[in-house]
C-alpha positions in Angstrom: 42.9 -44.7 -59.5 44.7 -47.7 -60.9 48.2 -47.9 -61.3 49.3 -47.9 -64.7 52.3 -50.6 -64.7 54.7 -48.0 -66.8 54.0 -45.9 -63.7 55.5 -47.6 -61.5 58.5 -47.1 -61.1 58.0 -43.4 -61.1 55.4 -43.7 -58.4 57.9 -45.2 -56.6 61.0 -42.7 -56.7 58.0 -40.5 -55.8 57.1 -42.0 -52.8 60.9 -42.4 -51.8 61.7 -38.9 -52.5 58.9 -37.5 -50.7 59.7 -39.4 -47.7 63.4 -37.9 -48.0 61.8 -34.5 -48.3 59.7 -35.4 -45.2 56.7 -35.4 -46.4 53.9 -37.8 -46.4 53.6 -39.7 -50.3 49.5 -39.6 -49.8 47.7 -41.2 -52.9 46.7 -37.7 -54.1 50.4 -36.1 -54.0 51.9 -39.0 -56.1 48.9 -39.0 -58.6 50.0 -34.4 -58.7 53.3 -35.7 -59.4 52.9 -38.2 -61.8 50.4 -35.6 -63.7 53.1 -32.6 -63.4 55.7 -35.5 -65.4 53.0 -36.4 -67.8 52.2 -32.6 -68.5 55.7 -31.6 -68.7 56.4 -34.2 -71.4 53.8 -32.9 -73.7 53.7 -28.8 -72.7 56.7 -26.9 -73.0 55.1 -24.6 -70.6 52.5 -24.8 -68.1 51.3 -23.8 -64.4 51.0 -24.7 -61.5 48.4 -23.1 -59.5 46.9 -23.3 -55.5 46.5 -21.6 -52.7 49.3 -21.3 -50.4 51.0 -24.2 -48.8 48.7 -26.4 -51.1 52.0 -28.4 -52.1 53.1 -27.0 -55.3 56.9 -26.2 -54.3 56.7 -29.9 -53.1 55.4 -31.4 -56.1 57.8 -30.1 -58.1 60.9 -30.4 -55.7 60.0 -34.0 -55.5 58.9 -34.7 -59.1 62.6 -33.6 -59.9 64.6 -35.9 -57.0 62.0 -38.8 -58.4 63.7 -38.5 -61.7 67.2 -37.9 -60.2 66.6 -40.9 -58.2 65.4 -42.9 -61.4 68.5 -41.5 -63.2 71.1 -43.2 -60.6 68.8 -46.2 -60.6 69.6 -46.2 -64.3 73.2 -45.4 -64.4 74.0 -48.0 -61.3 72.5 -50.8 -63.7 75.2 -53.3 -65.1 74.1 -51.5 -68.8 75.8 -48.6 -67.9 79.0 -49.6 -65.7 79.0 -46.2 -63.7 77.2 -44.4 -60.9 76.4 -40.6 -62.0 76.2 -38.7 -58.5 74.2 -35.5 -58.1 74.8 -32.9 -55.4 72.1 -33.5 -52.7 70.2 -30.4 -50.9 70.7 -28.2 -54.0 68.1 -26.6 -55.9 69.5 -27.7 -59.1 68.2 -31.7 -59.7 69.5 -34.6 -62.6 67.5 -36.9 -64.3 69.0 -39.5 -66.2 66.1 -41.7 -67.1 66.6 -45.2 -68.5 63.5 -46.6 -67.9 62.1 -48.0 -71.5 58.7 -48.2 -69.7 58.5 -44.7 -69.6 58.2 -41.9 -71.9 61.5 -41.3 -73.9 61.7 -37.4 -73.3 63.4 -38.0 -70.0 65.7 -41.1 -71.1 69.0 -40.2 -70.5 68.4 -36.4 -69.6 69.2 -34.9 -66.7 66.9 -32.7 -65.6 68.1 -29.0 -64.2 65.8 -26.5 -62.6 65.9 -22.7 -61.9 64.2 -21.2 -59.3 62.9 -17.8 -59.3 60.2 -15.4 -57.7 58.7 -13.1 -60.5 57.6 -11.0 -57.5 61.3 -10.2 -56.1 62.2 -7.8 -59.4 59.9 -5.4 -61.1 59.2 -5.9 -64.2 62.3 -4.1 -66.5 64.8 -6.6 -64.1 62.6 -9.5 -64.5 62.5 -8.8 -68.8 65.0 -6.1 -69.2 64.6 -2.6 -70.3 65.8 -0.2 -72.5 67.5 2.9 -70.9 66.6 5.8 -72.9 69.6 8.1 -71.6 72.1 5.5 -73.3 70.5 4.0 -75.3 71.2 0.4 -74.3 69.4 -2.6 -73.5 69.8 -4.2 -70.4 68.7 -7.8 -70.3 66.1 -8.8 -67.5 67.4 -11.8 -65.4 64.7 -14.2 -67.3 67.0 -13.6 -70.5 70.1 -14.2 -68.9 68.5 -17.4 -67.6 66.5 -18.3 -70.9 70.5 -17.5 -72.6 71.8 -19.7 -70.1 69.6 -22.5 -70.7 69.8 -22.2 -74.5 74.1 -22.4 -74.9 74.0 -24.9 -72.5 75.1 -27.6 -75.5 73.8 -30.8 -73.0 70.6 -32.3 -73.8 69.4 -31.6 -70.2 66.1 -31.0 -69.7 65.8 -27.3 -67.8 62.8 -25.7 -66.2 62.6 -22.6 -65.5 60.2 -22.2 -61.7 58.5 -19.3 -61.0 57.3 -19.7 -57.8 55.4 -17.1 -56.6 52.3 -15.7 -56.8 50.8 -14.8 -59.8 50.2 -11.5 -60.7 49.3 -9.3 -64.0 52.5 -7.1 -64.1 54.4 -10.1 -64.7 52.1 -12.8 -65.9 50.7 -10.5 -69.4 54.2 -11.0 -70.5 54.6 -14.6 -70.3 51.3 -15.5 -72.8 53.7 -16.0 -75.7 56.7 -17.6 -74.2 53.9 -20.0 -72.9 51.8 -19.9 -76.0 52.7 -23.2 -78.4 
C-alpha cells in the first residue's frame, strides 16, 4: 500500500503512539488507523466492528494520542510560541492539528473522547425513561453525555466510544443518531 505523502506524518504519530501503548505499529494496524481518521472526517458516526481482542480499543486509543501527539508537534512549532500539554494515561485525548497537509477538520481541534460500555446499563439508563408514577423524565447517561458534548462552547472534536459488544437492545436505538 503506498504511502500517501499527506499521510505521513500521521502514520508516523501512529507508529510512535503505538509503541508508547506497547504495541507493535504492524503495516496493517497503521493502515486501521489511518482509515478510522479518514472515516471519522467524513461520518459523523460509524463502527467499529471485530471479534475480540482484534484491536479495536487499540485503534482507537492510539488514533487519538497520534493526533494528540501531532497537536503538541503543532503547538511546539515557532508559529505558535507555546507548548499545549495534555494529561497522559487518561482516557480523555487532545488534538490540535496544524498540519496543512492534512485534512482541515482536525486543524487546531482537540480531540476529546468518552468511553462507555452500552452493555453496563439497561436500556432506560443508557436513553432515559419516563417514570409513569411521577410523571418525569429521567435522562439516560447517553443524554447527559450527548448534553455535555453539545454546551461544551470549544470547537473540540468529541467522540462518544461505545465499546462493547453489540447487541439489539441497545443498537435499534442508535439507527438514527447514526443515520446522516
Amino acid at each position: 500500500h503506498p504511502v500517501i505523502p499527506a499521510r505521513r506524518e500521521l502514520q508516523d504519530a501512529i507508529r510512535a503512539s503505538a509503541i508508547e501503548y506497547g504495541l507493535v505499529p504492524s503495516p496493517y494496524f497503521v493502515l486501521k488507523a489511518v482509515q478510522l481518521y479518514d472515516m471519522a472526517l467524513v461520518r459523523h458516526g460509524l463502527m467499529l466492528v471485530g471479534q475480540p481482542y482484534s484491536g479495536k480499543t487499540s485503534v482507537y486509543r492510539v488514533l487519538a494520542a497520534a493526533l494528540s501527539r501531532m497537536a503538541q508537534m503543532a503547538s511546539a512549532s515557532p508559529k505558535n510560541g507555546i507548548m499545549n500539554k495534555n494529561s497522559s494515561g487518561s482516557d480523555t485525548k487532545n488534538n490540535n492539528n496544524n498540519n496543512n497537509n492534512n485534512s482541515e477538520a482536525f486543524k487546531e481541534n482537540n480531540t476529546v473522547y468518552t468511553v462507555l460500555n452500552p452493555k453496563s446499563l439497561p436500556p432506560g439508563r443508557l436513553y432515559g425513561m419516563f417514570d409513569p408514577a411521577s410523571h418525569e423524565w429521567s435522562d439516560g447517561v447517553l443524554a447527559v453525555v450527548f448534553r455535555k458534548f453539545a454546551s461544551d462552547p470549544s470547537p473540540d472534536r468529541k467522540w462518544l466510544i461505545l465499546d462493547g459488544p453489540v447487541d439489539a437492545i441497545w443498537i435499534e436505538n442508535m439507527n438514527t443518531v447514526l443515520d446522516d
